[in-house]
C-alpha positions in Angstrom: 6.4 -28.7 -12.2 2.9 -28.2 -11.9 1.4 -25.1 -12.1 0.3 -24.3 -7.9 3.6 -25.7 -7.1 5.2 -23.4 -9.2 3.7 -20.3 -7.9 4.1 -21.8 -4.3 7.8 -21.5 -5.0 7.9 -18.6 -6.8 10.3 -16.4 -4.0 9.8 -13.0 -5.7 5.9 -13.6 -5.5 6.1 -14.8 -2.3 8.3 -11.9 -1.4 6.1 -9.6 -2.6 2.7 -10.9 -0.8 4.9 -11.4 2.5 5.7 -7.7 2.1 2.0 -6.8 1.7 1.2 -8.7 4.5 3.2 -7.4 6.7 2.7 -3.4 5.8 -1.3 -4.4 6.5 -0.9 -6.0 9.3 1.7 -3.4 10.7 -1.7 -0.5 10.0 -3.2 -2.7 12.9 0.0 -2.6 15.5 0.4 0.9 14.6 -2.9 2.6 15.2 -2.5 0.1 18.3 0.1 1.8 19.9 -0.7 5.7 18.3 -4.5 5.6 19.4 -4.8 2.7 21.7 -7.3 0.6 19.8 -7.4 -2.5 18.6 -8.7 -2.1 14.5 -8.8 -5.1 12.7 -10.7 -3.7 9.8 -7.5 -1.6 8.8 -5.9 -5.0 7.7 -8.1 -4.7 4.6 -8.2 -0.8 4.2 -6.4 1.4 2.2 -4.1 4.5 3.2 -2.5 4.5 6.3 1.2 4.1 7.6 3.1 2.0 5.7 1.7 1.7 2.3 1.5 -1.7 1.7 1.0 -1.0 -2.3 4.9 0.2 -1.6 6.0 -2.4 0.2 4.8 -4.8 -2.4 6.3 -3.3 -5.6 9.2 -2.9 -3.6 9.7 -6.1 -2.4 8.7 -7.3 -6.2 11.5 -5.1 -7.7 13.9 -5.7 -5.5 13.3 -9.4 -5.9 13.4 -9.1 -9.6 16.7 -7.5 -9.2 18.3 -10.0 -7.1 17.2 -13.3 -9.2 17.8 -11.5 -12.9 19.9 -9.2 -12.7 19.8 -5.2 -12.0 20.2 -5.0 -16.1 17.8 -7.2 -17.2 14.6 -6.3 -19.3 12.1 -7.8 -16.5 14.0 -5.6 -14.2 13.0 -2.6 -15.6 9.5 -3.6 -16.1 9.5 -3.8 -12.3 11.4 -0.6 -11.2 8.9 1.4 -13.7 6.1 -0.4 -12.3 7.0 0.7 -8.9 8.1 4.5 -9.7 4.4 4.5 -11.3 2.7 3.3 -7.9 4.8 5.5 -5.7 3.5 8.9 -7.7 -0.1 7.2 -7.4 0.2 6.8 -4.1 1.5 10.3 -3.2 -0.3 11.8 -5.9 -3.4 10.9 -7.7 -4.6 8.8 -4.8 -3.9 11.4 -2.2 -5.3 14.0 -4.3 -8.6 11.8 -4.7 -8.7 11.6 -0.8 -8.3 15.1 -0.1 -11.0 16.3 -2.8 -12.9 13.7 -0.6 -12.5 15.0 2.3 -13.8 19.0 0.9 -17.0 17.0 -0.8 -18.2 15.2 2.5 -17.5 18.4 4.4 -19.3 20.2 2.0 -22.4 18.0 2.3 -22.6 18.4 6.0 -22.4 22.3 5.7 -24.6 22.0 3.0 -27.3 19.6 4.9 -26.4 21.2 8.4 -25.1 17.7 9.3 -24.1 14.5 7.4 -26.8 13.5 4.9 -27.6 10.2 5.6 -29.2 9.7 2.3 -25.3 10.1 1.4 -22.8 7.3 2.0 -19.4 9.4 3.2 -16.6 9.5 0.5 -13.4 7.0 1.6 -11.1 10.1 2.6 -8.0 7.7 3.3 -7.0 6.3 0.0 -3.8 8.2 -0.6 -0.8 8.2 1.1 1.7 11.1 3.0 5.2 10.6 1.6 6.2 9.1 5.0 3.7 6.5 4.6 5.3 5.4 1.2 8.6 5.7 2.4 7.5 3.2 5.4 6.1 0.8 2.8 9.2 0.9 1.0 11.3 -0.2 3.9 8.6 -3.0 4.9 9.2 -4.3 1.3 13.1 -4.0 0.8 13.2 -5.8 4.3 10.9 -8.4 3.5 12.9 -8.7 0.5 15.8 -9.2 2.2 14.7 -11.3 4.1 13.4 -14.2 2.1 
């Protein structure tokens, strides 16, 4: 099989970028219906409710379970994988988005407004526990369902 046909047929990849997908584009219908505005840009943003990094790796894993087996080598590559994104995501990540949030506040006490010789640090690069736990549902249902 050649090699574009063999990814287009690949169901665990496929799974896994359907799961993306669909966490991004639920950002947009969410802040739809929480703030009553229309965002495209959050389809390609970070942060946000449901993680889409989660809902990939969890779609991925739970893909790689179902095809190879729950005890099979490539299926714990994949569950590590996703127990590594999941601390990121609650924890490195959100800590880097909360220290950005002190800096730019700092700057504007410090300048007495924001410094617009200073681009604003991305604050929403992390994500609440809810919002992973969101991304893992997205991705086991995606999962399940393809």
């Amino acid at each position: 099989m050649p090699f574009f046909l063999g990814i287009f047929h690949n169901t665990i990849l496929i799974s896994a970028i359907t799961a993306w997908f669909s966490a991004q584009f639920l950002k947009v219908i969410v802040n739809l219906i929480v703030i009553r505005k229309l965002n495209f840009s959050l389809f390609f943003s970070s942060g946000g409710f449901p993680s889409s990094h989660s809902a990939m790796v969890s779609a991925l894993a739970l893909g790689v379970g179902k095809y190879h087996g729950w005890d099979s080598p490539i299926f714990a590559v994949a569950a590590v994988f996703l127990i590594v994104v999941l601390y990121d995501a609650t924890g490195v990540r959100r800590a880097a988005g909360k220290q950005a949030e002190v800096l730019n506040k700092l700057i504007e006490f410090l300048y007495h407004g924001p410094d617009l010789a200073q681009k604003r640090l991305k604050e929403l690069i992390g994500h609440t526990p809810f919002e992973v736990f969101g991304g893992v549902i997205v991705g086991i249902i995606v999962s399940l369902l393809i």
